[in-house]
C-alpha positions as CSV (number, residue, x, y, z in Angstrom):
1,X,83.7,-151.7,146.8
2,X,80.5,-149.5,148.1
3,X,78.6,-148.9,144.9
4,X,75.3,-148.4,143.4
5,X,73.9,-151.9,141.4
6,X,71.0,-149.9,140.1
7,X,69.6,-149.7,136.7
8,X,69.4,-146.4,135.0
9,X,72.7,-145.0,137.0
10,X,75.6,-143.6,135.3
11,X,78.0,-144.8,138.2
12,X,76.4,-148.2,138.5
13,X,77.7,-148.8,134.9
14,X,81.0,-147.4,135.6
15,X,81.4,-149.9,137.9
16,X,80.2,-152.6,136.2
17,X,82.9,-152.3,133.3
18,X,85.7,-151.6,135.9
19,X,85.0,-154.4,138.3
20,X,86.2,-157.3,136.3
21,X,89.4,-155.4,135.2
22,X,90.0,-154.9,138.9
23,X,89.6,-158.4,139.5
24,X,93.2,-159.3,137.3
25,X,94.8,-157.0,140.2
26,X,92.8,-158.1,143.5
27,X,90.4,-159.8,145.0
28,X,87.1,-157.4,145.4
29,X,84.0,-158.1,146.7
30,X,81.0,-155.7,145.9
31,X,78.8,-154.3,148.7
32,X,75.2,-152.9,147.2
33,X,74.9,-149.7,148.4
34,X,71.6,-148.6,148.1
35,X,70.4,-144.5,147.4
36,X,69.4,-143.1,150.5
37,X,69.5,-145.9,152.5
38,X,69.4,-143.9,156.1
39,X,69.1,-146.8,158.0
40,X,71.5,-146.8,160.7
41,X,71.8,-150.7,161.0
42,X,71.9,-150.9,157.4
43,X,74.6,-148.5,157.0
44,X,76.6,-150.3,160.3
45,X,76.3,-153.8,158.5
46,X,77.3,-152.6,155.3
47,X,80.3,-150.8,156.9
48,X,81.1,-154.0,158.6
49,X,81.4,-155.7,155.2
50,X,83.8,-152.9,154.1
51,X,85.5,-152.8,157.5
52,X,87.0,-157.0,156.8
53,X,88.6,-155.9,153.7
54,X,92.4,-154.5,153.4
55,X,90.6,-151.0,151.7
56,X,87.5,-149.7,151.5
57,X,86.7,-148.1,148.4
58,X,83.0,-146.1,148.3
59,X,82.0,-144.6,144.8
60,X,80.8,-141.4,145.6
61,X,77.7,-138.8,144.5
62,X,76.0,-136.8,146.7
63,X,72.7,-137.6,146.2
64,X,73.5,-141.6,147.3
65,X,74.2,-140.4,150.8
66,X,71.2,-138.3,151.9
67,X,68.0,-136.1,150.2
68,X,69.5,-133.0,151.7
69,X,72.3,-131.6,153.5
70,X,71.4,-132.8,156.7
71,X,70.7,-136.3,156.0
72,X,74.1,-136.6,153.9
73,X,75.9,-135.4,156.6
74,X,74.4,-137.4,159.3
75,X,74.7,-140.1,157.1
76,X,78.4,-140.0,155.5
77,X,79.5,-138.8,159.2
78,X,78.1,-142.3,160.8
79,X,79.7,-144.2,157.4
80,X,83.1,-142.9,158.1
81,X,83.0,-143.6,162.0
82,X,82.0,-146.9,160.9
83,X,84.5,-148.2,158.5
84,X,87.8,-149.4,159.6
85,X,89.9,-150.0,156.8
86,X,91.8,-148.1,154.9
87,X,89.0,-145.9,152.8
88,X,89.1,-144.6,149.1
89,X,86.0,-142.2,147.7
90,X,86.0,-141.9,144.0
91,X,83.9,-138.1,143.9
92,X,82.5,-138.7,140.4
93,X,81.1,-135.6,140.9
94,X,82.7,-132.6,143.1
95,X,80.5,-129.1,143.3
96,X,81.9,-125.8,143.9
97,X,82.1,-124.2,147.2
98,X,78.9,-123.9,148.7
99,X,78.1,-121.7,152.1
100,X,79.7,-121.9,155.1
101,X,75.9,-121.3,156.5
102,X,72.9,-122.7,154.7
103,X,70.1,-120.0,155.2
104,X,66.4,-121.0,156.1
105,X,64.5,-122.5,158.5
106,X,64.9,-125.8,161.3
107,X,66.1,-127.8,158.7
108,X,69.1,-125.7,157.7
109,X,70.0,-125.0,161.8
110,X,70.2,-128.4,162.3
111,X,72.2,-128.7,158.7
112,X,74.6,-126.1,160.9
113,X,74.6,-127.6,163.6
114,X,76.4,-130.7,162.0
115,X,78.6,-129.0,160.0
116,X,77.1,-130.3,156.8
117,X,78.4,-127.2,154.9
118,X,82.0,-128.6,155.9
119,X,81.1,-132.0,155.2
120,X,79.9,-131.7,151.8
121,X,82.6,-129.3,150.8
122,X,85.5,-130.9,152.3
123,X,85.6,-133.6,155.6
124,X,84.2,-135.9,153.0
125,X,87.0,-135.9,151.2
126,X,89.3,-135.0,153.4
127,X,88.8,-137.7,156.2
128,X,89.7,-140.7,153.4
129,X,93.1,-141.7,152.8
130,X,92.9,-141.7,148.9
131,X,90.3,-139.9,146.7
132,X,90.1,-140.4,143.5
133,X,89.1,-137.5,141.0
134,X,87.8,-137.3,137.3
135,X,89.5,-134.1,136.1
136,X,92.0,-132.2,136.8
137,X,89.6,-129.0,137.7
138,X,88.1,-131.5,140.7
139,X,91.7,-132.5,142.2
140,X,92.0,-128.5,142.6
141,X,88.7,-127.5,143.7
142,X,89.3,-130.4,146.7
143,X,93.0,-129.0,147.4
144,X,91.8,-125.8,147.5
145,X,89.5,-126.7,150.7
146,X,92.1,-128.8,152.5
147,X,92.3,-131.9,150.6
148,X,96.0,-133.4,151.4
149,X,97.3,-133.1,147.3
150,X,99.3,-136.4,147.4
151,X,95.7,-138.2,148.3
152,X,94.1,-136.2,145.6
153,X,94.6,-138.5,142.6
154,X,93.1,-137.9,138.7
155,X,91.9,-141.4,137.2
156,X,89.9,-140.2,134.0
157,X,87.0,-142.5,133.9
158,X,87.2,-146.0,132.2
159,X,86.6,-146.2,128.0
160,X,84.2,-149.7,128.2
161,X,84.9,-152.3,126.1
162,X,82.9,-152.0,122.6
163,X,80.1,-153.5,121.8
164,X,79.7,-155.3,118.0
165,X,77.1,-153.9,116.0
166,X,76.1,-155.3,113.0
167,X,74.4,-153.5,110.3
168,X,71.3,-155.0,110.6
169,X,70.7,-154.3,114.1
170,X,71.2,-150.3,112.9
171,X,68.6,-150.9,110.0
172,X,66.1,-152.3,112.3
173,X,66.4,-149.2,114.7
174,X,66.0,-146.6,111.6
175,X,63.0,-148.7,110.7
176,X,61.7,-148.5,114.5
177,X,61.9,-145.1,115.1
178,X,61.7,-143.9,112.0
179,X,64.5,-142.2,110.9
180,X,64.6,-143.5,107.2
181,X,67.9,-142.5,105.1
182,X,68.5,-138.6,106.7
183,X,71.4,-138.0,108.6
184,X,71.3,-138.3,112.6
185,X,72.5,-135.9,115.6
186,X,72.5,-137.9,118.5
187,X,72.3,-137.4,122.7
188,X,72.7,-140.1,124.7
189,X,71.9,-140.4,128.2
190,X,69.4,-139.2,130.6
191,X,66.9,-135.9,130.2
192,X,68.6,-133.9,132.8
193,X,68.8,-130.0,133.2
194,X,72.5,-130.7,133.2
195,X,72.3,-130.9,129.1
196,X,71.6,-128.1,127.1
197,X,69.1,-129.5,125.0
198,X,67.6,-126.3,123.8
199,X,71.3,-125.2,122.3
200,X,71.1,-128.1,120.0
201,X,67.9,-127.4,118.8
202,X,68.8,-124.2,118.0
203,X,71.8,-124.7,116.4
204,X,70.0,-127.5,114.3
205,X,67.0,-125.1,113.5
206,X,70.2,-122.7,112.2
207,X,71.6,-125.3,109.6
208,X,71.6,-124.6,106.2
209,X,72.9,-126.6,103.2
210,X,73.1,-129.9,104.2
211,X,70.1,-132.7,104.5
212,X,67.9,-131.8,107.4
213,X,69.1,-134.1,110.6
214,X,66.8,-135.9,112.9
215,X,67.7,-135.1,115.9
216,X,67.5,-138.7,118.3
217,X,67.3,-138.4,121.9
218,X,68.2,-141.9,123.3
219,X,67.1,-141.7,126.7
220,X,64.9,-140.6,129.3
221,X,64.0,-138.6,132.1
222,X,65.6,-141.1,135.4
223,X,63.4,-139.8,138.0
224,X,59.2,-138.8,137.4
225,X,60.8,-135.0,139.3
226,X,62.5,-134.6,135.4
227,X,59.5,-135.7,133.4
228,X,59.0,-131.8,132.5
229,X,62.1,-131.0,130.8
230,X,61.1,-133.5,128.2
231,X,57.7,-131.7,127.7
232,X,60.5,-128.7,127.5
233,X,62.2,-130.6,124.9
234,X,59.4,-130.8,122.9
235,X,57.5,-127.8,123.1
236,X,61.1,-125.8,122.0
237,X,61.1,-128.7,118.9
238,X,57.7,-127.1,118.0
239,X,58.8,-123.3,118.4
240,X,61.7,-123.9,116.0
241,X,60.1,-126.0,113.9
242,X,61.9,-129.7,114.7
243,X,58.9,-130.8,116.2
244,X,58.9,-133.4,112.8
245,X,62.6,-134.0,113.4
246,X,62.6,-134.8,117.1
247,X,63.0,-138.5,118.0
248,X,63.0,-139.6,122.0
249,X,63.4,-143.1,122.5
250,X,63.2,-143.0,126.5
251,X,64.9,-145.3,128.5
252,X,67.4,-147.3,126.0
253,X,67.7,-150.6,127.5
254,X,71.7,-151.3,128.4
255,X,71.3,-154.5,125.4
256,X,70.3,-151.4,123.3
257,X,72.3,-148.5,123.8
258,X,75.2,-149.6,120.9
259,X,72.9,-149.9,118.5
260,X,71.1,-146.5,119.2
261,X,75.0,-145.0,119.6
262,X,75.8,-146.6,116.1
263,X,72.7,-145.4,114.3
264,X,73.9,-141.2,115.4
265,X,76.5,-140.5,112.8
266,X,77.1,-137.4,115.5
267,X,77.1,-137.5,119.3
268,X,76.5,-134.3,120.5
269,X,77.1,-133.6,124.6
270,X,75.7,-130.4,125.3
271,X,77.0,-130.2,129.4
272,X,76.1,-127.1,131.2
273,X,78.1,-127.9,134.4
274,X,81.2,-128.6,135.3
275,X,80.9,-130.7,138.3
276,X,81.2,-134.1,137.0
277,X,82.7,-136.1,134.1
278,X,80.1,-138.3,131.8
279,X,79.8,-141.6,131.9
280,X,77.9,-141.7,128.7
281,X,80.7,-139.5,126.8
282,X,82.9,-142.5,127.2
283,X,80.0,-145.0,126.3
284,X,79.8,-143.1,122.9
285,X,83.6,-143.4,122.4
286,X,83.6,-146.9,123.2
287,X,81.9,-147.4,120.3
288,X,84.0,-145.0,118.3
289,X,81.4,-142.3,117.3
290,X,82.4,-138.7,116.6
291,X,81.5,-136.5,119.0
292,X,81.1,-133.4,119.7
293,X,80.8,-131.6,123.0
294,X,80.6,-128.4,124.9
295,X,84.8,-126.6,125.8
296,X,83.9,-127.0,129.3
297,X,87.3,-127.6,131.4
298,X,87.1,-131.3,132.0
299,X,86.1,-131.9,128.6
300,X,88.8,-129.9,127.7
301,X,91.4,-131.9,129.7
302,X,89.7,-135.1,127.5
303,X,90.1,-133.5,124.6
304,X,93.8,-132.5,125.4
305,X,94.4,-136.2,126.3
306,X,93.3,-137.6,123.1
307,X,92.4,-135.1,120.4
308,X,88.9,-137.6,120.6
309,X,86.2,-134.6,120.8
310,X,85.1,-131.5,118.3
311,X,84.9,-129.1,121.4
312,X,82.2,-125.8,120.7
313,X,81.9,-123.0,122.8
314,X,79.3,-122.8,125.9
315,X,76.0,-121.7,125.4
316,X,77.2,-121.0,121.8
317,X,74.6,-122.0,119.0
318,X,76.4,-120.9,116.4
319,X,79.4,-122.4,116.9
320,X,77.5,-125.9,117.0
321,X,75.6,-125.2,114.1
322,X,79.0,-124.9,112.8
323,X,80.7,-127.8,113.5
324,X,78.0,-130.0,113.1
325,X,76.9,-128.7,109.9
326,X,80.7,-129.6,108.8
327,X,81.1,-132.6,110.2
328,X,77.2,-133.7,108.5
329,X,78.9,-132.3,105.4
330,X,82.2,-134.0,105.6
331,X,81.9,-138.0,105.6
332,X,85.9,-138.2,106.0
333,X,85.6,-135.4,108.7
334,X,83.2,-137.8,110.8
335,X,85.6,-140.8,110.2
336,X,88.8,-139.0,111.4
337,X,87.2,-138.2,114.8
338,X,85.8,-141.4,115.2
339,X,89.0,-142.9,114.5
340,X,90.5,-140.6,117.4
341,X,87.8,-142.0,119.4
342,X,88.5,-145.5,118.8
343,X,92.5,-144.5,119.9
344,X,91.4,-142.8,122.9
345,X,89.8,-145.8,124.1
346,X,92.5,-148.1,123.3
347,X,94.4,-145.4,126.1
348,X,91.7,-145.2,128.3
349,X,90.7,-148.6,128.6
350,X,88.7,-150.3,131.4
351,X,92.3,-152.3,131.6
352,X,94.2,-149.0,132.1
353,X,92.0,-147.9,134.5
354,X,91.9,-150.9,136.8
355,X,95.8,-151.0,137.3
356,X,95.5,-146.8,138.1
357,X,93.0,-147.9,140.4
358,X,95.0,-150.8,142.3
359,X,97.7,-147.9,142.8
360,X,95.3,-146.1,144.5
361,X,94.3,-149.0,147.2
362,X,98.0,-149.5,147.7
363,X,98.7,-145.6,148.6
364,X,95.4,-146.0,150.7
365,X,97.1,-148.7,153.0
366,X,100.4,-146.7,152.7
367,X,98.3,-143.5,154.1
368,X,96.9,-145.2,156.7
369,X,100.5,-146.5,157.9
């Protein structure tokens, strides 16, 4: 397996919990790929490693492969001529159709000239013999472009394992940051413009009669390029009056992040895009907190699965002022969702996963037959 080992990395931690699952089904070594690492004898030795194993399976994002269209594609295109076995790509995240022709200047020719717009709409995909999908919405965007359907396979991600709290540890956090004895509205996960962190404040700066929330961002900005949002984040707590009420904890430590989950009696995920399927959601059910999230269509497809999220309406304040001013209102409300969360992840385990994933090798090595 080709994956990240990084801190602070979504997919790094999806791996993590699903390696030792996969271990009870075959024998997997781990190959550290490393962001960016454009390094053509790098990328031939670590190919090599893949290359002596029955599959290869790379986990997938874009931005692991390249800093822009032509370095992805110069760099995937090399990967694939490299690796021998029988390869599966897990596309954690799959955009919409971009241009057959980028526009601009001797960067975008050469881009072109490569076919990088194919490349990071389809040959990607196309050119393994198994990919693995998050959502249903991804399986079709990839069939639509050419994407044989019986390699096109939907594993929703991995619910980890949970991690004991104890109520202490939640005390000591409250005391830390804080939050004393009011309610709390939680986001977990990085500062990204992919969250719609402005929605909640809104919709929080709309509640009325129940005890004012905090609202606690556990997290941080993951790269010093998204350092402004958070001065965003702010500054839009001061215009609506939250600036009292607005708790950012920055980078939450992995020996951490259950005790910050546990101390939100809500976990709101306020997703703007479609394109991928988070990590972090799943961290938050592991540990069986209510949630609620934004009716986007791979949520949606959770949602359907399990019956595990409060879904709101996109770019909707309202209808999250709603829900979470019933939910803060409603004690047994809170404890019936995070009971569905809890049997979601008995469903969705890391177990569950790892023997969907197996399946996958073994139709790899069929494919390549």
């Amino acid at each position: 397996m080709y994956t990240t080992a990084r801190e602070r990395c979504g997919i790094a931690d999806y791996s993590a919990a699903l390696v030792p699952a996969l271990r009870d089904h075959v024998a997997l070594e781990t190959v550290v790929l490393r962001p960016n690492r454009l390094n053509p004898l790098a990328l031939a030795a670590d190919a090599r490693r893949l290359s002596a194993a029955d599959v290869a399976h790379v986990q997938h994002t874009y931005s692991f492969f390249g800093v822009d269209p032509l370095t992805y594609t110069l760099a995937w295109r090399f990967l694939r001529m490299a690796i021998r076995a029988p390869l599966v790509v897990t596309a954690h995240t799959v955009r919409p159709v971009g241009p057959a022709r980028y526009e601009g200047g001797l960067g975008s020719a050469l881009a072109n000239a490569v076919g990088a717009p194919a490349w990071h709409d389809v040959e990607t995909f196309r050119r393994a013999e198994a990919v693995i999908v998050h959502a249903r919405l991804h399986r079709d965007r990839l069939v639509a472009r050419g994407v044989a359907a019986d390699r096109c396979l939907v594993v929703p991600p991995p619910v980890p394992r949970r991690v004991p709290v104890d109520a202490a540890s939640v005390r000591a956090f409250r005391e830390r940051w804080a939050l004393g004895r009011r309610l709390v509205v939680g986001v977990f996960g990085f500062v990204e413009r992919s969250k719609r962190f402005a929605l909640v404040l809104d919709a929080l700066a709309e509640l009325g009669g129940v005890a004012a929330p905090a609202l606690l961002v556990a997290g941080g900005p993951r790269l010093p390029e998204h350092a402004p949002l958070l001065a965003e984040v702010r500054a839009d707590a001061a215009r609506a009056g939250l600036a009292e009420r607005l708790v950012v904890t920055g980078y939450v430590p992995p020996a951490e992040v259950a005790v910050a989950l546990e101390t939100m009696d809500v976990v709101v995920v306020p997703y703007a895009t479609e394109d991928s399927v988070s990590y972090s959601l799943h961290v938050a059910l592991a540990q069986g907190r209510p949630v609620v999230a934004t009716a986007l269509a791979p949520l949606r497809e959770l949602a359907e699965r399990g019956q595990c999220l409060a879904l709101v309406r996109p770019d909707d304040a309202h209808d999250l002022a709603k829900t979470l001013g019933t939910l803060l209102d409603d004690a047994a409300a809170r404890g019936r969702l995070a009971e569905a969360a809890r049997a979601y992840a008995a469903t969705q385990s890391v177990d569950v996963a790892a023997r969907r994933t197996a399946e996958v090798y073994a139709r790899a090595r069929e494919a390549a037959r």
